[in-house]
N, CA and C atoms as a LAMMPS dump frame, in Angstrom:
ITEM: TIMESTEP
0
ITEM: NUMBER OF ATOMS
639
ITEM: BOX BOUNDS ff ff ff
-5.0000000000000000e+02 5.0000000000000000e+02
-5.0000000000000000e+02 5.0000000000000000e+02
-5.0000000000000000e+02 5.0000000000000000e+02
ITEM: ATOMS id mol type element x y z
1 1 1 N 277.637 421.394 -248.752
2 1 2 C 278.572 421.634 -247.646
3 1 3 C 278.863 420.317 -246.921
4 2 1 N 280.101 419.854 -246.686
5 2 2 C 280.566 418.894 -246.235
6 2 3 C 280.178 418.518 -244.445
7 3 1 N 279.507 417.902 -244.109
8 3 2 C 279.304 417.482 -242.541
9 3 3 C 280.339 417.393 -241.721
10 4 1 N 280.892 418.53 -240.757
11 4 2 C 282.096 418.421 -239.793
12 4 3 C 281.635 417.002 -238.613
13 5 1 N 279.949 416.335 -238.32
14 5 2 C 280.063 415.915 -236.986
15 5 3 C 278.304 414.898 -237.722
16 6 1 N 278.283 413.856 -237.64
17 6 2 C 277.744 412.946 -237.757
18 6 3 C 276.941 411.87 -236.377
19 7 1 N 276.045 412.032 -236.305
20 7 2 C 275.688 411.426 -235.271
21 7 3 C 274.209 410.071 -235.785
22 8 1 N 274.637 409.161 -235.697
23 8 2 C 273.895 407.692 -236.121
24 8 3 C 273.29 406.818 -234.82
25 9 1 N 271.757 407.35 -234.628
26 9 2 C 270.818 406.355 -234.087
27 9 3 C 271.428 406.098 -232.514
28 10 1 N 271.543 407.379 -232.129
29 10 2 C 272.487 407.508 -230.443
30 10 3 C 271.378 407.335 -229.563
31 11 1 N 271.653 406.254 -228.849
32 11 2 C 270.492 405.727 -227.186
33 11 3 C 271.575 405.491 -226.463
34 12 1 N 270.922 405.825 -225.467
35 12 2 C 271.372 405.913 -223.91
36 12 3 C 270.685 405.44 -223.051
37 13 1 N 271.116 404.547 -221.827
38 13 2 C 270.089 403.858 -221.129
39 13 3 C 270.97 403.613 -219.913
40 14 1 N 270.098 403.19 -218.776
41 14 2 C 271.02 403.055 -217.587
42 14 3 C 272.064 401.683 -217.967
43 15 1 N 273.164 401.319 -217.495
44 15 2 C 273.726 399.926 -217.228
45 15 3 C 272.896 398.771 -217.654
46 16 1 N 272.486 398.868 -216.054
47 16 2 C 271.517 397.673 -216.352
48 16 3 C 269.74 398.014 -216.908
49 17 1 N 269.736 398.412 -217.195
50 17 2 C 268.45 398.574 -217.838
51 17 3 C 268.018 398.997 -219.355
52 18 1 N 268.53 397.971 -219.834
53 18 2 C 268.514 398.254 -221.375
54 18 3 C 267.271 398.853 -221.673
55 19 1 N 265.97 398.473 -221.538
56 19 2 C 264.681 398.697 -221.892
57 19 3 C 264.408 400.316 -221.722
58 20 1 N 265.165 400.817 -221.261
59 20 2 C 264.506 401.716 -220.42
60 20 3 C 265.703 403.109 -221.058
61 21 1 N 265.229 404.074 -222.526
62 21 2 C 265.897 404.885 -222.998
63 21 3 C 265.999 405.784 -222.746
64 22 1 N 266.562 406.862 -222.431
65 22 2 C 266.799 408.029 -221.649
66 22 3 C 267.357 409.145 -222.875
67 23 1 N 267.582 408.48 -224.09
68 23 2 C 267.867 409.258 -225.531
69 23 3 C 267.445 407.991 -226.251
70 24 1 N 266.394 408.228 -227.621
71 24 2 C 266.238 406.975 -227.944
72 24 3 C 266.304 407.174 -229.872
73 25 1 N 267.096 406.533 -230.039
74 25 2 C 267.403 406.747 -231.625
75 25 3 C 267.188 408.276 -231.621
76 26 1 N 268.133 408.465 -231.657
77 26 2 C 268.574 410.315 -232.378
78 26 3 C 269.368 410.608 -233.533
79 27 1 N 268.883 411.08 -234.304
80 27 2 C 270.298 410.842 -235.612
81 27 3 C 270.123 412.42 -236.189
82 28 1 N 271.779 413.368 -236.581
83 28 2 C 271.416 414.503 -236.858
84 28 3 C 273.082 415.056 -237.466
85 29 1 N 273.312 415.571 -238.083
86 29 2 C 274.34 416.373 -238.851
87 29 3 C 274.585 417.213 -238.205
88 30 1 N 276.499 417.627 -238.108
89 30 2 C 276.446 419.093 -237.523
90 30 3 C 277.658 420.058 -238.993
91 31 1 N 277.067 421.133 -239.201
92 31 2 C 278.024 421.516 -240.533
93 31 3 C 278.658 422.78 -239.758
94 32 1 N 279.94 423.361 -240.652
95 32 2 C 280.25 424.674 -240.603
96 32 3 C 279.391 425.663 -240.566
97 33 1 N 279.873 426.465 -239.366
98 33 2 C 279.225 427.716 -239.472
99 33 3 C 277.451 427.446 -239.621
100 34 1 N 277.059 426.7 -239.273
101 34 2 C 275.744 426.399 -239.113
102 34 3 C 275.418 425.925 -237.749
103 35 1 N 273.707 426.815 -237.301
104 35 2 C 273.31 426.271 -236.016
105 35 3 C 272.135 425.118 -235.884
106 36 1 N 272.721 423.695 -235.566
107 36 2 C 271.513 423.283 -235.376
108 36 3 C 271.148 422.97 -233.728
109 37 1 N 269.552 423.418 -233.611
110 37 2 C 268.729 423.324 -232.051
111 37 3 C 268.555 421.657 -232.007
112 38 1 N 268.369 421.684 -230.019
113 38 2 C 267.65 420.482 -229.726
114 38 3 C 266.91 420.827 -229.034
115 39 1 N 265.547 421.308 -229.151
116 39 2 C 264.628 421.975 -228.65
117 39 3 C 263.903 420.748 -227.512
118 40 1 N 263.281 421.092 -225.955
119 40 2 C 262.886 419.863 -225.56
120 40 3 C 262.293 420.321 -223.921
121 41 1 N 261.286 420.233 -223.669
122 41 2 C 261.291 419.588 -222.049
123 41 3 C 262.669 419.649 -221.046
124 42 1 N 262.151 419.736 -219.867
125 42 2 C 263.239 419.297 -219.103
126 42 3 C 262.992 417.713 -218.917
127 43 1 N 264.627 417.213 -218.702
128 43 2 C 264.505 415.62 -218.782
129 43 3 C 264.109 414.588 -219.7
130 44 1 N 264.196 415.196 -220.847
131 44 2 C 263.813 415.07 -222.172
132 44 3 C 265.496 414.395 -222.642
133 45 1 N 266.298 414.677 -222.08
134 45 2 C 267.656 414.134 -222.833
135 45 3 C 268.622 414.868 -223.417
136 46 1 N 268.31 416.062 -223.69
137 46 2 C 269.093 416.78 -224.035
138 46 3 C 270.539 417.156 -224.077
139 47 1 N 270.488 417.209 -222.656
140 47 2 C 272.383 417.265 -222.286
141 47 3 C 272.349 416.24 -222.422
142 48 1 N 272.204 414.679 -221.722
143 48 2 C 272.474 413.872 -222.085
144 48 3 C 273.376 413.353 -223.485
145 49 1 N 272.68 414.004 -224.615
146 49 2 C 272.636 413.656 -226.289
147 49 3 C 274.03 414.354 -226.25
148 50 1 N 274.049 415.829 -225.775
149 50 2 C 275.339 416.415 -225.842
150 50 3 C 276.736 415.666 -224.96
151 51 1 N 276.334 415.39 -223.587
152 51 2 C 277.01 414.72 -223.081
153 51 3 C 277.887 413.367 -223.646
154 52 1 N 276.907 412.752 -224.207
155 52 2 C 277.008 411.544 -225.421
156 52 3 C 278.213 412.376 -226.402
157 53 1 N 278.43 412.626 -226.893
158 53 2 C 278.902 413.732 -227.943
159 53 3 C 280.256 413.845 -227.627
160 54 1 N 280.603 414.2 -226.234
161 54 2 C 281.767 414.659 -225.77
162 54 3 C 282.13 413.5 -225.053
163 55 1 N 281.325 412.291 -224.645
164 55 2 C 282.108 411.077 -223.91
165 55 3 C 282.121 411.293 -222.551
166 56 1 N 280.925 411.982 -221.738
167 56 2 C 281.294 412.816 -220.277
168 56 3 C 279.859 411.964 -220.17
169 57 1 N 279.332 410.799 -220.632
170 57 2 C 278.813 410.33 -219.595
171 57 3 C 278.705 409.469 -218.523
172 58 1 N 277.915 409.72 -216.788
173 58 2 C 277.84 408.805 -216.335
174 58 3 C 278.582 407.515 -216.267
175 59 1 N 279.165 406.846 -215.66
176 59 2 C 280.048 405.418 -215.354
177 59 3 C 278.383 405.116 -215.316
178 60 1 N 277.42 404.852 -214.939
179 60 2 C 275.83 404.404 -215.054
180 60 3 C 275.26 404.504 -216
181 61 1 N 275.501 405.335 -217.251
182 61 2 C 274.694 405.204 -218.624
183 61 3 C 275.761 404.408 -219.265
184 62 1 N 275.021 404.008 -220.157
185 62 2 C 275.69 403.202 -221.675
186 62 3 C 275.384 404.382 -222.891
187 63 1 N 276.049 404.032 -223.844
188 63 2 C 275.849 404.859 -225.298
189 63 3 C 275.594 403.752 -226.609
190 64 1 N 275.267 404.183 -227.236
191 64 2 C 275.262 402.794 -228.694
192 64 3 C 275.139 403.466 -229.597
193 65 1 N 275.285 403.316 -230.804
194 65 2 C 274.959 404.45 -232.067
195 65 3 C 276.434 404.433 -232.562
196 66 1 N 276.43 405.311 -232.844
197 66 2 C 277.904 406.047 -234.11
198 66 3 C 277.872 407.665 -233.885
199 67 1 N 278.859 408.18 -233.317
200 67 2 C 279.675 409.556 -233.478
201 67 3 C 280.572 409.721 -234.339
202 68 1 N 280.447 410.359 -235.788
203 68 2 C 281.772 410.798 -235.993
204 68 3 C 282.186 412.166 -236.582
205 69 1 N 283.271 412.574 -236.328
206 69 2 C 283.909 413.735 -236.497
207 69 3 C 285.146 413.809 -237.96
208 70 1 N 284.733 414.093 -238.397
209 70 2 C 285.368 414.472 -240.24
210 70 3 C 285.14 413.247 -240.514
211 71 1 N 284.169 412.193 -240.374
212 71 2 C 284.555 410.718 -240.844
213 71 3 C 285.014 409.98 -240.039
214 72 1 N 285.764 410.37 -238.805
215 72 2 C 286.558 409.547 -237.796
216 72 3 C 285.15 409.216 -237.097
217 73 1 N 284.979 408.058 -236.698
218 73 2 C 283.847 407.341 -235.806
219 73 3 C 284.915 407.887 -234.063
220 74 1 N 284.002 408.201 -233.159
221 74 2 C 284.632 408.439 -231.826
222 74 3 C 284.458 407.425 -230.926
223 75 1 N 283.248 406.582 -231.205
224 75 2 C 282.332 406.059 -230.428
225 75 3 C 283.662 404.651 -229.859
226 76 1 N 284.623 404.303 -230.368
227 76 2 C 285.399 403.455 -229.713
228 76 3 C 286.309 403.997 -228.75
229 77 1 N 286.492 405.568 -229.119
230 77 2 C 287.804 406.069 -228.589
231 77 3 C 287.854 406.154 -226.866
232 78 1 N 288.707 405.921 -225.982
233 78 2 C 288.603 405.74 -224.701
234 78 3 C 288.199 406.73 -223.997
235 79 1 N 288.728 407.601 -222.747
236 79 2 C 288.455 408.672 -222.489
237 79 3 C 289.734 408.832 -222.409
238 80 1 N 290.479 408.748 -221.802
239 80 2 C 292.137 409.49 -222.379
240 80 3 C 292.177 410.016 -224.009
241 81 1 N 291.699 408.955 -224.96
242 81 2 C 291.974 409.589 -226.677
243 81 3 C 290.996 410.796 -226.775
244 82 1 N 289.7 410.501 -226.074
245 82 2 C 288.897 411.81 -226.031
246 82 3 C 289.479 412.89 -225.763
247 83 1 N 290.413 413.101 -224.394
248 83 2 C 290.761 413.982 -224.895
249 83 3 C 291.419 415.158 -224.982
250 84 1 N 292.144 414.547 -226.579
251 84 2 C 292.626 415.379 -227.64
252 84 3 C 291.482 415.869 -228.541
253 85 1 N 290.175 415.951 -228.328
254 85 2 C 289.734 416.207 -228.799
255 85 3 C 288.504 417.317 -228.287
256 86 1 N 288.358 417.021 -226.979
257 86 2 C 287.836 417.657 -226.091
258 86 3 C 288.459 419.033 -226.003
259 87 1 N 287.921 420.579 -226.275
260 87 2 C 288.496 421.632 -225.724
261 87 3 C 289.366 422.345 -227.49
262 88 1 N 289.609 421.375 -228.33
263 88 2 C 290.383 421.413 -229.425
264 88 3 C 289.503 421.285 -231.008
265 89 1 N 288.847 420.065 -230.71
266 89 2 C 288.306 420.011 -231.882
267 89 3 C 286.854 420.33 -231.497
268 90 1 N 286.59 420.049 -230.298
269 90 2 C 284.329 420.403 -229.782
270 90 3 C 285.085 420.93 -228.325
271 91 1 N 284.137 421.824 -228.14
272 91 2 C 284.004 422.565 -226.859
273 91 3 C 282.378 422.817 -226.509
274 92 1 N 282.052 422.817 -224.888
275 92 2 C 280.949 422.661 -224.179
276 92 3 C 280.473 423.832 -223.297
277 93 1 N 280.004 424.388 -223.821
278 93 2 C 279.521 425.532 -222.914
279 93 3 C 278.208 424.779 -221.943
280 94 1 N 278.581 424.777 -220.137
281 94 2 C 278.161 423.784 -219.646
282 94 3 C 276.503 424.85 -218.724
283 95 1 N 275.456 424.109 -218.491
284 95 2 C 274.227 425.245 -217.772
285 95 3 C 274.743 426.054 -216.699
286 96 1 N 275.443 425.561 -216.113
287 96 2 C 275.452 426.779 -214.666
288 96 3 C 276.977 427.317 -214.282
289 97 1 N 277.469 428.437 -214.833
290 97 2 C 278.821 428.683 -214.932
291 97 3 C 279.16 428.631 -213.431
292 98 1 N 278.409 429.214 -212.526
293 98 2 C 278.704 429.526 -210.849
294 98 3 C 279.179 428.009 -210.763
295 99 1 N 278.598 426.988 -210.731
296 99 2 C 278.942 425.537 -210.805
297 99 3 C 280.308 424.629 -211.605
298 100 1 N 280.09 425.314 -212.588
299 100 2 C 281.242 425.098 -213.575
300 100 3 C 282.574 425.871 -213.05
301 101 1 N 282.641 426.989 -212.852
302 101 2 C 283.824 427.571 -212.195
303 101 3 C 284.27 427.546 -211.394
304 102 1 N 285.697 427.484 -211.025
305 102 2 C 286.073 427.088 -209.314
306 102 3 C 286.338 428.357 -208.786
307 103 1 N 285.358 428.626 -207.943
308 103 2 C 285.563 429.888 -207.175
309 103 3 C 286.869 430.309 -206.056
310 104 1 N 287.898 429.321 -206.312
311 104 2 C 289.122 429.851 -205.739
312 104 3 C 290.321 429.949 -206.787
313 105 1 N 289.823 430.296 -208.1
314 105 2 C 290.66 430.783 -209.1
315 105 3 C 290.568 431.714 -209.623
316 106 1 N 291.187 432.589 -210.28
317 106 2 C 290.543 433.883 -211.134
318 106 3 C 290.1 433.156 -212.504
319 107 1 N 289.325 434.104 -212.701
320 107 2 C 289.119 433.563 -214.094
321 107 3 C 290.448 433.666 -215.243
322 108 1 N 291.427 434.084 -215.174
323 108 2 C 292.133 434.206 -216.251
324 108 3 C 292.923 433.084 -216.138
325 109 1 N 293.077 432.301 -214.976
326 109 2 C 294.047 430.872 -214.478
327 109 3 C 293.326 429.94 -214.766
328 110 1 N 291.573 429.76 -215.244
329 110 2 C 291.088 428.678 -215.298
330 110 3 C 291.099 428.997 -216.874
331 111 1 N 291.146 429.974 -217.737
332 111 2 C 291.269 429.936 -219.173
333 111 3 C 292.671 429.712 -219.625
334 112 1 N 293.755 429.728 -218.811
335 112 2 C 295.073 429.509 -218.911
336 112 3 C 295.043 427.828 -218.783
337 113 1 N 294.185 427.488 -218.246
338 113 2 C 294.137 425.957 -217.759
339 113 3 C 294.055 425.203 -219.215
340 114 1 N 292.584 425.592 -219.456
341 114 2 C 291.664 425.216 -221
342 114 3 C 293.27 425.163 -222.338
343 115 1 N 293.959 426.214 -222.199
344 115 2 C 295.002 426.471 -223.15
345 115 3 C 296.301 425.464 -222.918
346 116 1 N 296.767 425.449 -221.519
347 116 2 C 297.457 424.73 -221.697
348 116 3 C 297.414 423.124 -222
349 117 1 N 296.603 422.828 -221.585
350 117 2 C 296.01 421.134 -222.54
351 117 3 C 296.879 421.287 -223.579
352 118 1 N 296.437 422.29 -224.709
353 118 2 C 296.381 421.919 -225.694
354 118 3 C 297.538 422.95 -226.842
355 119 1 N 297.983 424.247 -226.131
356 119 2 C 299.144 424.493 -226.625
357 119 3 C 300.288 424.401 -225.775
358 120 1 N 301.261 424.932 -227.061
359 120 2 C 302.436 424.787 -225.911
360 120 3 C 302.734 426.777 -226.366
361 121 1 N 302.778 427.504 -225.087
362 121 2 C 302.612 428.808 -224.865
363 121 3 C 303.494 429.248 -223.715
364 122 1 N 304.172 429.896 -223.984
365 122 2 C 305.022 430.749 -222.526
366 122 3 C 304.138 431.257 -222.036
367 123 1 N 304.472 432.16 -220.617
368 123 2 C 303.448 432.794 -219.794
369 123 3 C 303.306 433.647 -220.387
370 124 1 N 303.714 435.078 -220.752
371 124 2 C 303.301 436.102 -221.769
372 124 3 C 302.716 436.009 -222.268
373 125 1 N 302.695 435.047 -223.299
374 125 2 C 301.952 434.588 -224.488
375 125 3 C 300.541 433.763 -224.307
376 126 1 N 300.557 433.358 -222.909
377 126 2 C 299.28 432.882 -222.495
378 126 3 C 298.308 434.026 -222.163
379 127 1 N 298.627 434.971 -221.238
380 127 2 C 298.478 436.199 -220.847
381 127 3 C 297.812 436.968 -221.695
382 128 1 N 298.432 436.612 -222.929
383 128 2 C 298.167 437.928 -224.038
384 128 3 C 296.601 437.239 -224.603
385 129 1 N 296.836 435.852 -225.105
386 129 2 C 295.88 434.933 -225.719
387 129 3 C 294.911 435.487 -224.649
388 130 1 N 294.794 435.384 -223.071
389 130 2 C 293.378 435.031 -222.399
390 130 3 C 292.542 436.417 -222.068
391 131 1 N 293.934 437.623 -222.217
392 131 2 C 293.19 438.777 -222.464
393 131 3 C 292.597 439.047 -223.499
394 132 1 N 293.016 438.522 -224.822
395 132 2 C 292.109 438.49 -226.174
396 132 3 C 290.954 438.479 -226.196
397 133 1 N 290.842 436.661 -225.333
398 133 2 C 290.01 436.216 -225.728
399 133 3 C 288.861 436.752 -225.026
400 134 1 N 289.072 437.169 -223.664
401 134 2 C 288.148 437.72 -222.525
402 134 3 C 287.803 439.586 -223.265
403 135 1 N 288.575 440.357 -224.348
404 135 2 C 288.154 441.092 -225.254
405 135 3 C 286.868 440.931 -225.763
406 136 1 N 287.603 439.361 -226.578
407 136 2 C 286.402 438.886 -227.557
408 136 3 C 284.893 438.681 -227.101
409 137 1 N 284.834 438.605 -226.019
410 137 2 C 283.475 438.051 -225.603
411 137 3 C 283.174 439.108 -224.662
412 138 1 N 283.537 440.317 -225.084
413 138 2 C 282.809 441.495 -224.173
414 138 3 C 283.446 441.664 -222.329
415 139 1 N 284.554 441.534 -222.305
416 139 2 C 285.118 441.546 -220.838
417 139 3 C 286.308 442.284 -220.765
418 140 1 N 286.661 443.349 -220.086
419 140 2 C 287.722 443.779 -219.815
420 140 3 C 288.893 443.26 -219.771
421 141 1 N 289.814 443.458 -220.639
422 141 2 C 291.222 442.602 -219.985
423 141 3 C 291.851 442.515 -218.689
424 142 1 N 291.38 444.155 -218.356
425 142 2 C 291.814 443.872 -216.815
426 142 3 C 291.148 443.421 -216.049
427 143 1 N 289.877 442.639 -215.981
428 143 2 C 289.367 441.745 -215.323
429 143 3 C 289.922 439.893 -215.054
430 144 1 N 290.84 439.836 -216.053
431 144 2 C 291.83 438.681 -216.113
432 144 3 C 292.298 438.356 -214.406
433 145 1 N 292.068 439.103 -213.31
434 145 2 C 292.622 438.71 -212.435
435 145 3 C 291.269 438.763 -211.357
436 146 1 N 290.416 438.69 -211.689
437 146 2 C 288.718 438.433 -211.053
438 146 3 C 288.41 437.145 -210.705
439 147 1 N 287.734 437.101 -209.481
440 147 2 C 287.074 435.801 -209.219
441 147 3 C 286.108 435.527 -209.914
442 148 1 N 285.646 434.418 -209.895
443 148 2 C 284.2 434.394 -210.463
444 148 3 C 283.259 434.72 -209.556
445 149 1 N 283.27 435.081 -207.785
446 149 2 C 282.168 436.121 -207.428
447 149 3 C 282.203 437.219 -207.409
448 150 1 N 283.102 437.778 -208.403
449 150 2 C 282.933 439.107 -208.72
450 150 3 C 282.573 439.857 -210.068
451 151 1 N 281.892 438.935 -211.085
452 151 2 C 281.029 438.981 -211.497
453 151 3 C 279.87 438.944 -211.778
454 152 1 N 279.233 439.33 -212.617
455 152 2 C 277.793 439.069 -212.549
456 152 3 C 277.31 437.761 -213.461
457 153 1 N 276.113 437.347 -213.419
458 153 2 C 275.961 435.99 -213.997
459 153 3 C 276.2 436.319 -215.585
460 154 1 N 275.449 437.581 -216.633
461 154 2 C 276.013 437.315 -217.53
462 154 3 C 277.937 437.391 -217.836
463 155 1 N 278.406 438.17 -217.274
464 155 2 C 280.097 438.36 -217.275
465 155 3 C 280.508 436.823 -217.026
466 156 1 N 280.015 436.219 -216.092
467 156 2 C 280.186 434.747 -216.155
468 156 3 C 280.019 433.682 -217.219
469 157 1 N 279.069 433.713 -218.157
470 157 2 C 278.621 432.808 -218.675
471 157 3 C 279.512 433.112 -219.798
472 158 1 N 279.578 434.583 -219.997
473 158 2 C 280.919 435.387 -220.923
474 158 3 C 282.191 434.77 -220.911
475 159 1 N 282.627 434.512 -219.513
476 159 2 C 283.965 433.759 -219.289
477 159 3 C 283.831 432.081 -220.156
478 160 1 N 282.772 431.301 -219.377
479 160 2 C 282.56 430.041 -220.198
480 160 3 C 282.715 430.405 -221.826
481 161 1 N 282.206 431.038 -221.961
482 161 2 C 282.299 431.047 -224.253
483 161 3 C 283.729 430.992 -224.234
484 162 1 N 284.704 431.746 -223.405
485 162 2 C 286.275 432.428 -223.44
486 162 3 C 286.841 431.062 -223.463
487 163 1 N 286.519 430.304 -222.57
488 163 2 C 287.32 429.029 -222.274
489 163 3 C 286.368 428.187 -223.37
490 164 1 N 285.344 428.19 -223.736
491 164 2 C 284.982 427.005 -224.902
492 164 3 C 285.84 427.451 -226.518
493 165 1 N 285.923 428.48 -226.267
494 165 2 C 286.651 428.768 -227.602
495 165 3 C 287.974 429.288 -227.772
496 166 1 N 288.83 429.321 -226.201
497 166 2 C 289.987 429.08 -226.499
498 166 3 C 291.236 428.789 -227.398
499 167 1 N 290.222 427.33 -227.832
500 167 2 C 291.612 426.162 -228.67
501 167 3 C 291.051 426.581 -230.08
502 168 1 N 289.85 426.949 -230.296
503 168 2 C 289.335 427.398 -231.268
504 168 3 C 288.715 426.4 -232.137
505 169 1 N 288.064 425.712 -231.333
506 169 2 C 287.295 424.55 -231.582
507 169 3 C 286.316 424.444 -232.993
508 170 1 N 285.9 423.296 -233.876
509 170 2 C 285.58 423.426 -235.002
510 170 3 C 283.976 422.923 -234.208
511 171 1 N 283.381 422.752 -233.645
512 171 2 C 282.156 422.981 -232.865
513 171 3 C 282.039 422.951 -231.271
514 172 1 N 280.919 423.892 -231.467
515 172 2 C 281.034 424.386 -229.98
516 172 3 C 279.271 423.629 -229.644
517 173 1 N 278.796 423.249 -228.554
518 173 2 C 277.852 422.447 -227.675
519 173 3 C 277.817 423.835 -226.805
520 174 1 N 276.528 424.065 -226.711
521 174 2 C 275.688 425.541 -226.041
522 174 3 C 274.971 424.391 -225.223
523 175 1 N 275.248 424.033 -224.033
524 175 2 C 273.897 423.843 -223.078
525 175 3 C 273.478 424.668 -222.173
526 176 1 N 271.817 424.923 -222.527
527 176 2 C 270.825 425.966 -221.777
528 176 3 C 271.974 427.39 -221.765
529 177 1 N 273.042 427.875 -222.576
530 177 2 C 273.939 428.802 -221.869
531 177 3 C 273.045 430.059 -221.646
532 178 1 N 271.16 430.472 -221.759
533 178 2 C 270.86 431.602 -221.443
534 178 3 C 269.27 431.21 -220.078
535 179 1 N 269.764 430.028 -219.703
536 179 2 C 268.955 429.843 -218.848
537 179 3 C 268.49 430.592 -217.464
538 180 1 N 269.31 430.685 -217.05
539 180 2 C 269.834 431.857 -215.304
540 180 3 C 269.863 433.142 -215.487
541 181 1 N 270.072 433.67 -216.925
542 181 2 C 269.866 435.43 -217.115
543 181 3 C 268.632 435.945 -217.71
544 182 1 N 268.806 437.239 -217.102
545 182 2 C 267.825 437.965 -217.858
546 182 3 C 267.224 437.799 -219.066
547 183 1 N 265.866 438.382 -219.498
548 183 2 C 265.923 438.637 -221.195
549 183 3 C 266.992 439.12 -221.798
550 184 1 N 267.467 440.493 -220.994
551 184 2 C 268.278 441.677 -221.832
552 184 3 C 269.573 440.923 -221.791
553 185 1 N 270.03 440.05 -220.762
554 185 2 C 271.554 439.333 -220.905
555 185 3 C 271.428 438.615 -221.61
556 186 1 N 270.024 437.924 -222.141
557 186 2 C 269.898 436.486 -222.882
558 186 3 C 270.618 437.254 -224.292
559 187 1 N 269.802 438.034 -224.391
560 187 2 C 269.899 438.614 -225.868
561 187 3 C 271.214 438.902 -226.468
562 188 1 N 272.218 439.14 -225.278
563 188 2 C 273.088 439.534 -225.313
564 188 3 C 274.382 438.364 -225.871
565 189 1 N 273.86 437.518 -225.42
566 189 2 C 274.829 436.083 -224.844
567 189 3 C 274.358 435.459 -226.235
568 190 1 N 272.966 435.58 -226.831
569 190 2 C 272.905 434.836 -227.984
570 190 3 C 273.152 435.553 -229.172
571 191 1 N 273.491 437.232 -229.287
572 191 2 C 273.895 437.673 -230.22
573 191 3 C 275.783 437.591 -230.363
574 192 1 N 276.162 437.323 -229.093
575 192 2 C 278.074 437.15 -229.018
576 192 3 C 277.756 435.764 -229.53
577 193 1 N 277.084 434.562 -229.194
578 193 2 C 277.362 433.39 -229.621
579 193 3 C 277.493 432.943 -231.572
580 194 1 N 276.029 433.991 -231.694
581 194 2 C 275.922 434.035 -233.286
582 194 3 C 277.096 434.169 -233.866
583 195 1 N 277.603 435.412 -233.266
584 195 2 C 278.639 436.079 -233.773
585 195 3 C 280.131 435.58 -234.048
586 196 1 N 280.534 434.765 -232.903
587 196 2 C 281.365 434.048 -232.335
588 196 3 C 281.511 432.699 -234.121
589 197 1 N 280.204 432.282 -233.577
590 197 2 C 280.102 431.436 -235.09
591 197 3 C 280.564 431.96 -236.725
592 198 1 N 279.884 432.843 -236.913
593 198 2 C 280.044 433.214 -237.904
594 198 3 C 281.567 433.553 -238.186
595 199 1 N 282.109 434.313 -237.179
596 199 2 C 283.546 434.647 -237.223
597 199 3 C 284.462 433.364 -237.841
598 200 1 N 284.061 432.747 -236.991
599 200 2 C 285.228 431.242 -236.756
600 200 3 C 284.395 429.719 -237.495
601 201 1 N 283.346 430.292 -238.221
602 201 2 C 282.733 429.165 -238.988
603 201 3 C 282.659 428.325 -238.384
604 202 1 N 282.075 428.278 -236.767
605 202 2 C 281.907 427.008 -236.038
606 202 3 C 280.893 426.268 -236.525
607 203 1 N 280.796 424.889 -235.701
608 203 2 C 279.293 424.591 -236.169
609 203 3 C 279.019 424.786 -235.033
610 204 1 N 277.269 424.893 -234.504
611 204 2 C 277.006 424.806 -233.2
612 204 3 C 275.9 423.972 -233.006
613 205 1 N 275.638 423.501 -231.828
614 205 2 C 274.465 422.382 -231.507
615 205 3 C 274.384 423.616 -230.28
616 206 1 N 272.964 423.651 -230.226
617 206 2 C 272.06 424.216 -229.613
618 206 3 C 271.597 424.232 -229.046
619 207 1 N 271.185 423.956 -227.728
620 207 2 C 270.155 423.214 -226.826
621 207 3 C 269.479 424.005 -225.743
622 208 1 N 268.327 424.045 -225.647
623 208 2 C 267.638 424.736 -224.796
624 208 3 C 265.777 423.937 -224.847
625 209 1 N 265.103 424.808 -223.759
626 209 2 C 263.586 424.157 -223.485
627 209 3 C 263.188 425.647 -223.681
628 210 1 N 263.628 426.662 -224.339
629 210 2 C 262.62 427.848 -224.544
630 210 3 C 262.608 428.095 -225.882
631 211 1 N 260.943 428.467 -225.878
632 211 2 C 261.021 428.372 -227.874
633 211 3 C 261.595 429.59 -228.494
634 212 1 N 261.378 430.741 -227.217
635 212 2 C 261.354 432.179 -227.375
636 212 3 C 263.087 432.105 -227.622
637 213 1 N 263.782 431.41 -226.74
638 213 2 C 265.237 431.655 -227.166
639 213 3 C 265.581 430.85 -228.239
């Protein structure tokens, strides 16, 4: 099976403090429809590595290594070229949706957001897409016009998958996404994610500090 996402000997360190690694030589494959974990401690690097990945780090960290995606190396690309690639080709399911979401939008205007980047869609046709997609991941369509405090934390974290897989991204980045819920929501959130994969042959990177999840 051919490698969608390549990652070569990735460290991270403050600016000025070369000595001092905060991700230190990491090297790892990401394929279709396959999940690979970054199992770890807190403060261990984790998001970081993912962060690295998507180009969202810190103006205070540095990166070094090699990213690449079908063969394309990323690791030169600016953050404007990022991204076209951000939301389209990798999407980030981020730890704390309450944080991640702007609580003076509904949720169906911040998944309308994610879409318009990257298609070009009339309003109808946006409408139709974000009720789909809010289908797909276990949510009422007629909840399309909900805040995000009027859900509950898993219905939330539900919305994040909606907007990471939007554009219909060829890998999706899970950070901690079953950290803040229940067992019974965890279970829930990691059997739609499986699922989600398998459907759409994503690849996924994995990341969490519980062995049990």
């Amino acid at each position: 099976m051919k490698k969608i996402l390549e990652v070569k000997h990735l460290k991270v360190f403050p600016v000025n403090e070369t000595q001092r690694h905060l991700v230190n030589n990491i090297s790892f494959d990401l394929y279709p429809g396959r999940t690979t974990c970054i199992v770890g401690e807190s403060g261990s690097g984790k998001s970081l590595t993912a962060l690295s990945i998507m180009k969202l780090l810190s103006t205070q960290l540095k990166q070094t290594g090699d990213i690449s995606f079908q063969g394309e190396s990323l690791s030169g690309l600016s953050n404007v070229d990022m991204r076209s690639f951000r939301g389209q080709s990798m999407a980030m399911i981020f730890q704390e949706p309450m944080t991640s979401l702007n609580p003076v939008l509904t949720i169906g205007d911040q998944i309308k957001e994610a879409l318009d980047v990257h298609l070009d869609l009339d309003k109808n046709s946006l409408n139709k897409k974000v009720i789909s997609l809010l289908k797909e991941v276990g949510i009422p369509g007629d909840r399309i016009s909900s805040y995000p405090d009027e859900l509950s934390g898993g219905q939330r974290q539900r919305v994040m998958i909606a907007m990471s897989i939007a554009c219909e991204p060829f890998i999706l980045i899970a950070d901690e996404p079953t950290t803040a819920l229940d067992v019974t929501v965890q279970a829930q959130i990691l059997k739609l994610l499986r699922n989600l994969k398998e459907k759409r042959q994503m690849a996924m990177l994995f990341i969490t500090h519980d062995f049990g999840v």
